[in-house]
Structure formats: structure tokens, C-alpha cells
N, C-alpha and C positions, 0 to 999 in steps of 0.2 A: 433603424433607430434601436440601442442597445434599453432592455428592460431594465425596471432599476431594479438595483440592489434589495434585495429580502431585507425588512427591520428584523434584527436580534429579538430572540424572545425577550421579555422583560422579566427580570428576576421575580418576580411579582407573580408570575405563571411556571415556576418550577415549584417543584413539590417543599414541601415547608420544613420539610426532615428528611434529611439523604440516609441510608445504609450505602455511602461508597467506597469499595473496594479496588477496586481496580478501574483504570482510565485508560483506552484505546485512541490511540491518534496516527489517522495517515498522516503522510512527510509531505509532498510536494501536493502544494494547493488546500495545504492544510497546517498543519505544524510550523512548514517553514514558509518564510517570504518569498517575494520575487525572485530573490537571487540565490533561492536553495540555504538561504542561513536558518539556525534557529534563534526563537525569540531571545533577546537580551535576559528577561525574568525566568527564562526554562528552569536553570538551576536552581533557585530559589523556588519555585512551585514544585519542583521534585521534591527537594529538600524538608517542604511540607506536607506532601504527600506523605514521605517515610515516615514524617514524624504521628501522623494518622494514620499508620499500615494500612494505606492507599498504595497499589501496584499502579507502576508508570509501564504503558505495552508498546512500542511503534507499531503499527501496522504498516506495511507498504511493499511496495513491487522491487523496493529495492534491495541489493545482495545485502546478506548480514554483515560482510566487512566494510560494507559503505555506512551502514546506519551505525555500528562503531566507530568510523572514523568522523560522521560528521556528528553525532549523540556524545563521545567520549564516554568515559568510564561508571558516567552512571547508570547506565542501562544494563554494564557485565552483571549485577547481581539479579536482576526483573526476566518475566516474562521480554520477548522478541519474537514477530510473528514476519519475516522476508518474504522476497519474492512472493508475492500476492497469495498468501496463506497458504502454499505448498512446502513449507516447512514452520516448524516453531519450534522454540528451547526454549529452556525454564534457567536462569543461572548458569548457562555454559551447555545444561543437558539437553540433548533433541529429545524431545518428544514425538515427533511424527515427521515422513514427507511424503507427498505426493507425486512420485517420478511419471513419466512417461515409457513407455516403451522404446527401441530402437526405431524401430520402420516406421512408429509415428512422427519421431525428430525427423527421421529422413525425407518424409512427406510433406512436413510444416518446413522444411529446409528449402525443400526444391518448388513449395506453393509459392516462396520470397523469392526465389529466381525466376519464376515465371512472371512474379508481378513485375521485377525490374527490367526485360526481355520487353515488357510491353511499354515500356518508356516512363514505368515510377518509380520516383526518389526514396529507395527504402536499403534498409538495411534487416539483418538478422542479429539477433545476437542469444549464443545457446546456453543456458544458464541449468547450471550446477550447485551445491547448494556452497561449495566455497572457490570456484571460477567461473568467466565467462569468457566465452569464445568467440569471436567475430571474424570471418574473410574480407571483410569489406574494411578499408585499411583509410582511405582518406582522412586528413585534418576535421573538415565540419562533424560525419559521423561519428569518428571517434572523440570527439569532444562533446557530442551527445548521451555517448556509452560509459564515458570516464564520470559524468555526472552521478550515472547510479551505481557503477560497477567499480570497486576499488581494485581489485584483483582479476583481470582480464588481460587475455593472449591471442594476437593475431596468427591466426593459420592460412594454410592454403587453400583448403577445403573444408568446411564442417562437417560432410557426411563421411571423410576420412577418418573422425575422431572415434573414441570406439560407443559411445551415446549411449553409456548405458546407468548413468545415473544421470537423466535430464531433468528440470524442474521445468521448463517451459521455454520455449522460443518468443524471446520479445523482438518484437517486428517494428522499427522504428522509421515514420514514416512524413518526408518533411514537408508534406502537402497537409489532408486533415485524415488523419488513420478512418474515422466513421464513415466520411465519405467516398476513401480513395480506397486503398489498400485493403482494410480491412473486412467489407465483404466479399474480395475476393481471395484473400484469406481464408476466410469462414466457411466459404463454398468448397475449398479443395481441401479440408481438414471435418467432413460434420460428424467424427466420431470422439473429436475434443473441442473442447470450448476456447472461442478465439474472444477474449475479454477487454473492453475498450479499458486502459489505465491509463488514459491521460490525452489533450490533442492529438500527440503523435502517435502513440504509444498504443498495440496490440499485444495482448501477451497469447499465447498459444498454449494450453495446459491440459490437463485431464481433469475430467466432465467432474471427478469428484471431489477436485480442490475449490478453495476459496477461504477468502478471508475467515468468514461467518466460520468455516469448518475450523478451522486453524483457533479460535475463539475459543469454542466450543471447549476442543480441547485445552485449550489455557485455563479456561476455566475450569474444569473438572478436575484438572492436577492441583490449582490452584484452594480449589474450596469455594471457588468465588459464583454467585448468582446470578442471572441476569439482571434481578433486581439490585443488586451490588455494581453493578458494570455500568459505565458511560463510554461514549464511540465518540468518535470525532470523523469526518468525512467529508470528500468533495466530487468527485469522481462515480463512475458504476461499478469497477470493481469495490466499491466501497457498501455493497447496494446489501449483500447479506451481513455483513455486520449488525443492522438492526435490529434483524431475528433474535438476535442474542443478550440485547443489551434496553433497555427499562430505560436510561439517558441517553438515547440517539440525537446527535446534533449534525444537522447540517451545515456547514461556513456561511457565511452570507452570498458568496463568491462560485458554489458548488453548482455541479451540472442540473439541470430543469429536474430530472427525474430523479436525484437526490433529496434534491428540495421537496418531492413531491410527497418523500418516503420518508422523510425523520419528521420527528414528533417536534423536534426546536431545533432554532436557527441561530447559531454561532458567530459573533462577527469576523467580517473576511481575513483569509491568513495576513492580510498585509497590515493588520490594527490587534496581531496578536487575539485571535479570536479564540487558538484553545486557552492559552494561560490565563484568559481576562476571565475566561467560566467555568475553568478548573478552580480557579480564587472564590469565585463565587457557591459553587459548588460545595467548599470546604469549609465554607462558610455557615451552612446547613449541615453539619454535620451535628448529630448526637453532645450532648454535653459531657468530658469527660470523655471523649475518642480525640 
């Protein structure tokens, strides 16, 4: 029997006067619906943000030309924080990444062939901060990877490539990644963090990235406080975000231990749950901002 659904905080229990600056929202399971769209009002809730120099941030596991391509043009000018906080830009400019080394891509390469060797439905895919790479060439997987990845090249080999600007080996896995794949993953990498992003989804990265880090810095270039900042999240890699931000919201829809960790509860991505509390949000704003 599924637990029910989290009630939304009640605006009633948010603070009575915002300082908000900046607004952080993961993509899938969060931002977007079922089917990967964003909400109908996104534009229009940006459009009010700018006009309150409130920063609109994505956060998410997915490559920067995907959240372009499915964002459009109003996020070229804002904060962007990809691939699960191993890189950010500010308007176009990087700020930071988080690479891995060669021999550790090549280790998290060949832990995803051992797992498929032993009879699991997974794939690799090795991500750069503007391609991604996959060996594993099928219809279903690659309709999985064209999801997050706009700009992706099938090869013959991955440990062929020369691996030396990695961002992370996402490991996609079409059973339950927590249960299957991914602790054995985790066992034959424990010198990087193998990070649950999603049902299927493991990302493979180094121990000192993450969202929360990726923030951190946005915020510091930015000007911005945590007392200024609200987080949107559903997911664990979503888990240090909180650390940073004064408005942590959980979706109503989010994993247990999300829930367990924000301070309020957002309604589920499928009812539009950031734009309904970004609205409200802005609502409490300062008179005269």
C-alpha cells in the first residue's frame, strides 16, 4: 500500500516577509511533469522573478545543452548549475567543475560492465561538461540518454576515449538503480561518490562535488545568501541543496529522505508545485521590491 501523499505546507507557515533572491529548482521530478515538460506558467513566473531581481537557477543531473534546449532562452542570462553540481556558469561564464580523473572513468567504466556481465539491464553514459558518450547503442537505452543528453556520441569503447575532462559516469539502470546496480557500483568505485539521481539513475562523480557545492558557489559570485535563496527538490542528490538555502522545499511527490530534510513541502511536480510557491513566495516579498 503506497503512503499518502505529504500536505503542502500552508502559506500560513512560511515566513511573513521573504528577502528572496534567488530560486533553485531540480528538473525531473520536480520542475517538470510526467512527461519531462515544463509547467505552462514557467514563463510568466520568470518573467516575475526578473521583475523582483529574483535569479531563476535549474539544478539538475542533466547536460547544460539539454536544460537549454528544454528551458529556452531564458535561463542564457541566470545562474545554471548541470550535471548534478559538477559544473555551474553564471550568463554563459563557468564558474567551476568538478572533473574526475582518467583511471577513475576507467574504473567506473568497467564496475558498469561487470554489472551487465552479471546479467543487469544497465548502461554507462560518460559525461563531459558539453558531450556525452555512450557504447551501448540500443533503441530503449538511448531513448533514455537522448532524455537528458542533447548532445551525445555513440562509440565503440569508452575507455578508448581520451577521459580526461569527465564530469561523471551516469549509470542507467532499467530495474531500481538503489536496489540493483547501484551498490555494486559503489563497492567497486569507494574512492568517488556513486549518487542515487533518480529510480534508475546513478551518477558516479568525485567525493567533492554536489549540488549544495555548486550553490554555494552561485551564490558567492552572485551576492546571494542563504537567507535569500529557496531550493526546490525531490530526489538525494538533491539532499545538500538544503545546507544552503533558508527556503528548502520538498515536492509533495519527493523521496522519504527528502521529505525528511526540508523544512516545507511543495506540491507534487504534476500540480505545478514549484510555480504555485514561487507565486506565493513573491507574494511576501518586501514592499516596493
Amino acid at each position: 500500500m503506497m503512503s499518502p501523499r505529504p500536505t503542502p505546507t500552508p502559506a500560513a507557515e512560511l515566513p511573513a516577509e521573504i528577502d528572496l533572491r534567488l530560486v533553485v529548482t531540480d528538473m525531473d521530478g520536480t520542475l517538470l511533469d510526467e512527461d519531462s515538460r515544463p509547467p505552462a506558467g514557467l514563463g510568466a513566473i520568470i518573467e516575475r522573478m526578473c521583475a523582483h531581481g529574483v535569479a531563476f537557477c535549474p539544478a539538475s543531473g542533466r547536460q547544460l545543452a539539454n536544460l537549454r534546449a528544454v528551458l529556452g532562452p531564458a535561463i542564457d542570462d541566470g545562474p545554471i548549475i548541470p550535471e548534478n553540481g559538477l559544473f555551474s556558469l553564471v550568463g554563459g561564464v563557468e564558474l567551476h567543475h568538478d572533473p574526475m580523473t582518467r583511471e577513475q572513468a576507467v574504473r567506473a567504466i568497467e564496475a558498469v560492465r561487470v554489472v551487465q556481465a552479471r546479467g543487469g539491464d544497465v548502461g554507462a553514459v560518460v559525461a563531459t561538461r558539453h558531450m556525452a558518450y555512450t557504447e551501448r547503442g540500443d533503441s530503449s537505452f538511448t531513448a533514455q540518454v537522448a532524455t537528458y543528453y542533447e548532445q551525445r556520441t555513440l562509440v565503440a569503447d569508452l575507455t578508448a576515449l581520451p577521459l580526461d575532462d569527465v564530469l561523471k559516469i551516469a549509470v542507467y539502470d532499467f530495474g531500481v538503480a538503489e536496489r540493483d546496480s547501484g551498490p555494486q557500483v559503489r563497492q567497486a568505485v569507494p574512492d568517488l561518490q556513486a549518487v542515487a539521481s533518480g529510480l534508475h539513475w546513478t551518477d558516479v562523480m568525485s567525493t567533492v562535488g554536489s549540488k549544495g557545492r555548486a550553490l554555494r558557489i552561485v551564490q558567492e559570485h552572485l551576492g546571494v545568501s542563504p537567507k535569500q535563496t529557496a531550493v526546490f527538490g525531490d530526489y538525494l542528490n538533491d539532499l545538500e541543496l538544503y545546507d544552503h538555502a533558508r527556503l528548502g522545499f520538498a515536492m509533495a511527490n519527493a523521496h522519504p529522505g527528502l521529505l525528511r530534510a526540508a523544512p516545507y513541502v511543495a506540491p507534487a511536480n504534476t500540480e505545478d508545485g514549484v510555480v504555485r510557491t514561487v507565486s506565493l513566495l513573491l507574494d511576501r516579498l518586501p514592499a516596493g521590491r
